[in-house]
KOLGU-4560 file (N, C-alpha, C; in nm, 3 decimals, padded with zeros to 5 digits):
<recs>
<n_xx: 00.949 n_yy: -01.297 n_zz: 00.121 ca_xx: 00.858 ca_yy: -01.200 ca_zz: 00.177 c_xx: 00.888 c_yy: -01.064 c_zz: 00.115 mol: A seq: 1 type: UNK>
<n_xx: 00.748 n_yy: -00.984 n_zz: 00.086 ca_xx: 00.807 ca_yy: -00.824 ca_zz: 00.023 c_xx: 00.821 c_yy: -00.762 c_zz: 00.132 mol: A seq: 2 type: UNK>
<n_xx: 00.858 n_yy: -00.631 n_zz: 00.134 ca_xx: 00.821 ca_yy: -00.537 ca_zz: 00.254 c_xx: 00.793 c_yy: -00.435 c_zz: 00.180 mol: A seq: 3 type: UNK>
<n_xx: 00.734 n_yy: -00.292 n_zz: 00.266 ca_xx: 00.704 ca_yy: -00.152 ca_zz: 00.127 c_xx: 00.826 c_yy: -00.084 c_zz: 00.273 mol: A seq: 4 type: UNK>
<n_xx: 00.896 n_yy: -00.014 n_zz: 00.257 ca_xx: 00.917 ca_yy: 00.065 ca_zz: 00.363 c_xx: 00.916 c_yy: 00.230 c_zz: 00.310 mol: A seq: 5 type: UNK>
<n_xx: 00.898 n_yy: 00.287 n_zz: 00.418 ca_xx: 00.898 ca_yy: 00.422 ca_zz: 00.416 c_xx: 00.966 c_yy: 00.525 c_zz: 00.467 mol: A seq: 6 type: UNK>
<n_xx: 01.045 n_yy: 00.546 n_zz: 00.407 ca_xx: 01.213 ca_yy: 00.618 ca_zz: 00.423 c_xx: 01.269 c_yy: 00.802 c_zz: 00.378 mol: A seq: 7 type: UNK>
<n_xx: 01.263 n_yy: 00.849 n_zz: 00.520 ca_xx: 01.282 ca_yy: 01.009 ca_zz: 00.426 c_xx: 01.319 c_yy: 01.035 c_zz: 00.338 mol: A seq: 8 type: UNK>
<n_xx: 01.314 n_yy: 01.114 n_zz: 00.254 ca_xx: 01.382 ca_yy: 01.131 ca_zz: 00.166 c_xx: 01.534 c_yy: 01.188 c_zz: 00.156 mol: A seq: 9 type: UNK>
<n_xx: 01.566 n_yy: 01.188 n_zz: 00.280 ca_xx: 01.745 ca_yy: 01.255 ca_zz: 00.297 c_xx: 01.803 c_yy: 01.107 c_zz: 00.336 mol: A seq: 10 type: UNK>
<n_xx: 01.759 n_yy: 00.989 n_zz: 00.379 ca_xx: 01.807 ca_yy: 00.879 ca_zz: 00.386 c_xx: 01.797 c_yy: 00.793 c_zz: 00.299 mol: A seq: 11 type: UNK>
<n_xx: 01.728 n_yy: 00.819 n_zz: 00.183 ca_xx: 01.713 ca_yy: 00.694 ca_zz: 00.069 c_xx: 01.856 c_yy: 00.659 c_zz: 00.033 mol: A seq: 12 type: UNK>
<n_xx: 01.928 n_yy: 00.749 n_zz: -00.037 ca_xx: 02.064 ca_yy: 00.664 ca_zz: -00.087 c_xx: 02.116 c_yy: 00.605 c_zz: 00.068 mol: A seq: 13 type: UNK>
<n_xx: 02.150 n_yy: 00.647 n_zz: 00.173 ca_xx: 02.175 ca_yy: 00.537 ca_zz: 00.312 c_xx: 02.187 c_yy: 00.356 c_zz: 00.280 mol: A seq: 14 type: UNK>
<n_xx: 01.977 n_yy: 00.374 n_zz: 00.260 ca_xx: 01.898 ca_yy: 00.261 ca_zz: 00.315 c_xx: 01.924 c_yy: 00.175 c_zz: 00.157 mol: A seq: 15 type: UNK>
<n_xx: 01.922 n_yy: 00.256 n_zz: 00.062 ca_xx: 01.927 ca_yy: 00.171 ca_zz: -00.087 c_xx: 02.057 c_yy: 00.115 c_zz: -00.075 mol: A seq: 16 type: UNK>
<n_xx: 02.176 n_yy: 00.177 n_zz: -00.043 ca_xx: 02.309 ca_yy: 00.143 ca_zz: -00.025 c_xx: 02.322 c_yy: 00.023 c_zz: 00.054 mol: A seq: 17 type: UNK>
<n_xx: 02.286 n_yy: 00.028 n_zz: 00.174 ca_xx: 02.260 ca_yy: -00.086 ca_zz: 00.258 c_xx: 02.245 c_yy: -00.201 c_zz: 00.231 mol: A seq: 18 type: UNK>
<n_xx: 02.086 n_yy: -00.194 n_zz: 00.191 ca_xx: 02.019 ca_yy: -00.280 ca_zz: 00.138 c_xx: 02.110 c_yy: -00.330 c_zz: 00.023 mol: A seq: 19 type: UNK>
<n_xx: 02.117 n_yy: -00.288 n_zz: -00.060 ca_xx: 02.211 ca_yy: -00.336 ca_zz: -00.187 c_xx: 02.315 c_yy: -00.395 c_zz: -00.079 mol: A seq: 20 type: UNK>
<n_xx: 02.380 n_yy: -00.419 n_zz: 00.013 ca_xx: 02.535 ca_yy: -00.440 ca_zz: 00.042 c_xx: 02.469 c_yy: -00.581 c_zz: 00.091 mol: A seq: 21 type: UNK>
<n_xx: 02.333 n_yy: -00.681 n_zz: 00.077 ca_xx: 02.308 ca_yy: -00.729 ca_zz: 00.136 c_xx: 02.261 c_yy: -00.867 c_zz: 00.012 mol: A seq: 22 type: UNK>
<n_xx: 02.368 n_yy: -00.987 n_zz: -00.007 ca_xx: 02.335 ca_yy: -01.044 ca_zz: -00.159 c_xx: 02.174 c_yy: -01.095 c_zz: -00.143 mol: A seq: 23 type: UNK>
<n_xx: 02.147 n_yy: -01.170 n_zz: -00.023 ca_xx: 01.973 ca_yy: -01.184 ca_zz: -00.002 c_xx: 01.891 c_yy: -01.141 c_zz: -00.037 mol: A seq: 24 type: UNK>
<n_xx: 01.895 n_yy: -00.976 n_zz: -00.046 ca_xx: 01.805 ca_yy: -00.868 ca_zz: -00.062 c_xx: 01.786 c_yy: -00.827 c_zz: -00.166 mol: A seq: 25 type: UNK>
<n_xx: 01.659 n_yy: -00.786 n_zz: -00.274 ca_xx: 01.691 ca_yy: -00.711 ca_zz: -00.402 c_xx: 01.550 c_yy: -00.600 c_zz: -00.374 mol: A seq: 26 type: UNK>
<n_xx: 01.655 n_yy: -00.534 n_zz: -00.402 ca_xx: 01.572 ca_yy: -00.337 ca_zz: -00.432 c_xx: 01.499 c_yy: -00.389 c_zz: -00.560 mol: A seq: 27 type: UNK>
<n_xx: 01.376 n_yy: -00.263 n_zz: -00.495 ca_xx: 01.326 ca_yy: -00.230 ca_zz: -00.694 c_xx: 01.197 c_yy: -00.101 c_zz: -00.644 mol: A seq: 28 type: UNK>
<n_xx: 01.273 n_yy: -00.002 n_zz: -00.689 ca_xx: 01.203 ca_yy: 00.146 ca_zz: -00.651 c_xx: 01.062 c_yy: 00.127 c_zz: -00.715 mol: A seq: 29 type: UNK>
<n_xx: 00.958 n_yy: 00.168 n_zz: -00.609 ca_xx: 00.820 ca_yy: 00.184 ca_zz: -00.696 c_xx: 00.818 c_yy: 00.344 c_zz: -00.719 mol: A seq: 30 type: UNK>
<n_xx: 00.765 n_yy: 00.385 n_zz: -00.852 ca_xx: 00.688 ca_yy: 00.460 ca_zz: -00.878 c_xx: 00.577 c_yy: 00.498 c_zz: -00.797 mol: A seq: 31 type: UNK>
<n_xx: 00.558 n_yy: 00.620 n_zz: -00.821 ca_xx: 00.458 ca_yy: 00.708 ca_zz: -00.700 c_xx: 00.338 c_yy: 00.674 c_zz: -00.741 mol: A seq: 32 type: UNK>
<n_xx: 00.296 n_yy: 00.648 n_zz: -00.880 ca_xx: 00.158 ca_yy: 00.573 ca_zz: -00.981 c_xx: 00.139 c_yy: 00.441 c_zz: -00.853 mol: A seq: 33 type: UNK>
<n_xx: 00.227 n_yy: 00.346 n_zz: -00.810 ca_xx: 00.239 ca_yy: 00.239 ca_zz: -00.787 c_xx: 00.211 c_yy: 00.245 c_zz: -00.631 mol: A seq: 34 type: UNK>
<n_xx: 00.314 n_yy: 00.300 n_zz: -00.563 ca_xx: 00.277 ca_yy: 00.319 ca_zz: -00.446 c_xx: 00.112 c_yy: 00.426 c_zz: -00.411 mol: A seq: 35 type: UNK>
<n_xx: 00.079 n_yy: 00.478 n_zz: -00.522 ca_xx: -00.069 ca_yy: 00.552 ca_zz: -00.461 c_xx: -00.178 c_yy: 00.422 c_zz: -00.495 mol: A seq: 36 type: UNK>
<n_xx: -00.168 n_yy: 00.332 n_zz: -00.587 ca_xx: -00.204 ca_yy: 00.192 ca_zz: -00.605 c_xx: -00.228 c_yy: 00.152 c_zz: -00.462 mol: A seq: 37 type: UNK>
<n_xx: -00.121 n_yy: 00.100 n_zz: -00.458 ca_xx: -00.092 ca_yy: -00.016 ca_zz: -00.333 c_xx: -00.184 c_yy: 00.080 c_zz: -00.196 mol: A seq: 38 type: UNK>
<n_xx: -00.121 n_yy: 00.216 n_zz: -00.182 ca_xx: -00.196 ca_yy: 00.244 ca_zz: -00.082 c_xx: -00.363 c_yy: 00.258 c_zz: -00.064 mol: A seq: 39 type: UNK>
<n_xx: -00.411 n_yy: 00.243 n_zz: -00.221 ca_xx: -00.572 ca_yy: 00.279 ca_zz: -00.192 c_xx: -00.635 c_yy: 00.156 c_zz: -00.175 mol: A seq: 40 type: UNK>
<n_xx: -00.538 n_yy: 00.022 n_zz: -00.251 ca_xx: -00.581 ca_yy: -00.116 ca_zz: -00.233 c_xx: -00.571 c_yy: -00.180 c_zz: -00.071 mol: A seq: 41 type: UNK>
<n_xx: -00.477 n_yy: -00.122 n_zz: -00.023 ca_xx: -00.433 ca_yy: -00.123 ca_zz: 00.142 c_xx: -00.615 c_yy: -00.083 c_zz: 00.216 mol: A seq: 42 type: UNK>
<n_xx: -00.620 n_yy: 00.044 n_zz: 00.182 ca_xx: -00.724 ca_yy: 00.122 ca_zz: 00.277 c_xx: -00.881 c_yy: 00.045 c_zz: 00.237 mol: A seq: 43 type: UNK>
<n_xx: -00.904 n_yy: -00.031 n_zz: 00.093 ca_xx: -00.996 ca_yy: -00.079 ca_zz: 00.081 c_xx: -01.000 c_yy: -00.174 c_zz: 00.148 mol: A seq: 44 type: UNK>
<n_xx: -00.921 n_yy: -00.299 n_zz: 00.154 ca_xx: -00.891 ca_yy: -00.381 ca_zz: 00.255 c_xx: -00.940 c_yy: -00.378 c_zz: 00.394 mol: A seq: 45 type: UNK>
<n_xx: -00.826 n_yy: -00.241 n_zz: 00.451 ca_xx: -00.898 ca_yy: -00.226 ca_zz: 00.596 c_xx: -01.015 c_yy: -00.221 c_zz: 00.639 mol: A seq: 46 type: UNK>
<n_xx: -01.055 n_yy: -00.137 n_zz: 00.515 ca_xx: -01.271 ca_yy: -00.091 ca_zz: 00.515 c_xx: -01.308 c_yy: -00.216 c_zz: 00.530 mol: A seq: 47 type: UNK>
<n_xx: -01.251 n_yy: -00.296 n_zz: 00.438 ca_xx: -01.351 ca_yy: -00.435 ca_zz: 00.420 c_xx: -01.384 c_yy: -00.504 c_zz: 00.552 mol: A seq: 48 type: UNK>
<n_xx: -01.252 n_yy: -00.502 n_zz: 00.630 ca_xx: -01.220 ca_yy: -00.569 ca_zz: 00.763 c_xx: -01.354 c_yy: -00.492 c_zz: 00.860 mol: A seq: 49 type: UNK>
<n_xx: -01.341 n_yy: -00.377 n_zz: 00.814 ca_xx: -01.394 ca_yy: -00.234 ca_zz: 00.956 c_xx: -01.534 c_yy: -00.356 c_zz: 00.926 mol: A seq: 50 type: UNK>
<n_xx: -01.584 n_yy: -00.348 n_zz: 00.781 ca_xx: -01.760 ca_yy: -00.394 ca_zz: 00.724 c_xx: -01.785 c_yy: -00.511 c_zz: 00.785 mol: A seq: 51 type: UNK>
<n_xx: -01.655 n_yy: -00.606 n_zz: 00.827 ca_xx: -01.705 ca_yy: -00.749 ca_zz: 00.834 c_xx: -01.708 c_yy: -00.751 c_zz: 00.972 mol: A seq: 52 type: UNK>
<n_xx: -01.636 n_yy: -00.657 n_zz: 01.102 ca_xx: -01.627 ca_yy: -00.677 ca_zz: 01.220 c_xx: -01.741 c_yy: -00.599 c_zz: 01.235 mol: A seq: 53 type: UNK>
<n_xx: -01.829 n_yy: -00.542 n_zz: 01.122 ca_xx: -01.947 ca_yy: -00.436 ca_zz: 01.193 c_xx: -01.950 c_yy: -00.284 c_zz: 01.220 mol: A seq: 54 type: UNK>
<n_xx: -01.793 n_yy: -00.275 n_zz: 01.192 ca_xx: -01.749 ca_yy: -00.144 ca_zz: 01.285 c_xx: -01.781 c_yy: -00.040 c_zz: 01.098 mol: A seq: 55 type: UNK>
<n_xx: -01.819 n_yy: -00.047 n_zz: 00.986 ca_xx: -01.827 ca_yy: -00.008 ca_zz: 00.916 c_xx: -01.976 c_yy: -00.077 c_zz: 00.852 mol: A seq: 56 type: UNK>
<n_xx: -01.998 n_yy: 00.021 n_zz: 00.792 ca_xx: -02.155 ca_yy: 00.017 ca_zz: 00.731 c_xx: -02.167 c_yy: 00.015 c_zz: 00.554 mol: A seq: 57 type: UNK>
<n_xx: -02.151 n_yy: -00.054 n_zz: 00.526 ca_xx: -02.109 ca_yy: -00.101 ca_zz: 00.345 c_xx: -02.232 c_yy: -00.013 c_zz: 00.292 mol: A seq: 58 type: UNK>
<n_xx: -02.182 n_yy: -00.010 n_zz: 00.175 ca_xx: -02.357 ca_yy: 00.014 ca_zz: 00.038 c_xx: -02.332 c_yy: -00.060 c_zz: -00.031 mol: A seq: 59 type: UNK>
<n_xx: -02.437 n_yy: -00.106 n_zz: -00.113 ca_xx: -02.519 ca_yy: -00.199 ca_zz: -00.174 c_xx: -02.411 c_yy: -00.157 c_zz: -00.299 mol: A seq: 60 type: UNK>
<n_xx: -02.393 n_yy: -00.277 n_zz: -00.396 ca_xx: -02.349 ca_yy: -00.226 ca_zz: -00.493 c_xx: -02.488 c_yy: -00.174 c_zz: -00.609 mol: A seq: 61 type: UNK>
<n_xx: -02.562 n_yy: -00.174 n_zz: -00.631 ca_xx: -02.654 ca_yy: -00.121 ca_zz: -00.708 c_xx: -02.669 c_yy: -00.005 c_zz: -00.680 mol: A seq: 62 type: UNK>
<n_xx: -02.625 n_yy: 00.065 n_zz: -00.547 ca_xx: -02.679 ca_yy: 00.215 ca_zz: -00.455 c_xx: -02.523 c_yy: 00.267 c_zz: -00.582 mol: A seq: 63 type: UNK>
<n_xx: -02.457 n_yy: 00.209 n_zz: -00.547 ca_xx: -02.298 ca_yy: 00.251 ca_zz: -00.603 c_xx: -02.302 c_yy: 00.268 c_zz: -00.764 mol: A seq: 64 type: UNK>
<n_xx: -02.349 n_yy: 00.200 n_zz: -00.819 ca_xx: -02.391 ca_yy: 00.174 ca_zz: -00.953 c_xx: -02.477 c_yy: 00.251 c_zz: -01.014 mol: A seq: 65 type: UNK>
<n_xx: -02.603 n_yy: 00.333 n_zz: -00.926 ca_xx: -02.687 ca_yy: 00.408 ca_zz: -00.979 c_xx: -02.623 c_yy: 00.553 c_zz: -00.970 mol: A seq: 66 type: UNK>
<n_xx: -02.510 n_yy: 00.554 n_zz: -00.888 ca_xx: -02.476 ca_yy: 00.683 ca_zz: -00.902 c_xx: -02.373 c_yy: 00.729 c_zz: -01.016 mol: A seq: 67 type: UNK>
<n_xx: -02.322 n_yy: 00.616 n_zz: -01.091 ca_xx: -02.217 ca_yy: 00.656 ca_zz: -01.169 c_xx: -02.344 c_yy: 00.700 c_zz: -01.333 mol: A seq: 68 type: UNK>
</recs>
């Protein structure tokens, strides 16, 4: 299983230390490129969920398409 966690920045060496003291476990720092990734792929997701329960109102992809 991955996890993303989100850790102040005055506790990172702590939680990396930790974590490292743990042979199960392997670190691997994302890049801020990576984590702004993951988070916009996250929020599209949710939208998708909001569109399919109704609670969100989609556009057409051609509406999307004529504007670029």
């Amino acid at each position: 299983m991955k996890v993303i966690l989100d850790i102040k920045d005055s506790k990172v060496p702590f939680v990396m230390e930790l974590l490292k003291s743990f042979s199960f476990i392997k670190t691997q720092p994302l890049s801020d490129e990576k984590m702004r990734l993951i988070s916009e792929m996250k929020d599209a997701v949710d939208n998708l969920s909001l569109v399919k329960k109704g609670k969100l109102k989609a556009r057409p992809a051609r509406e999307l398409l004529d504007e670029l």
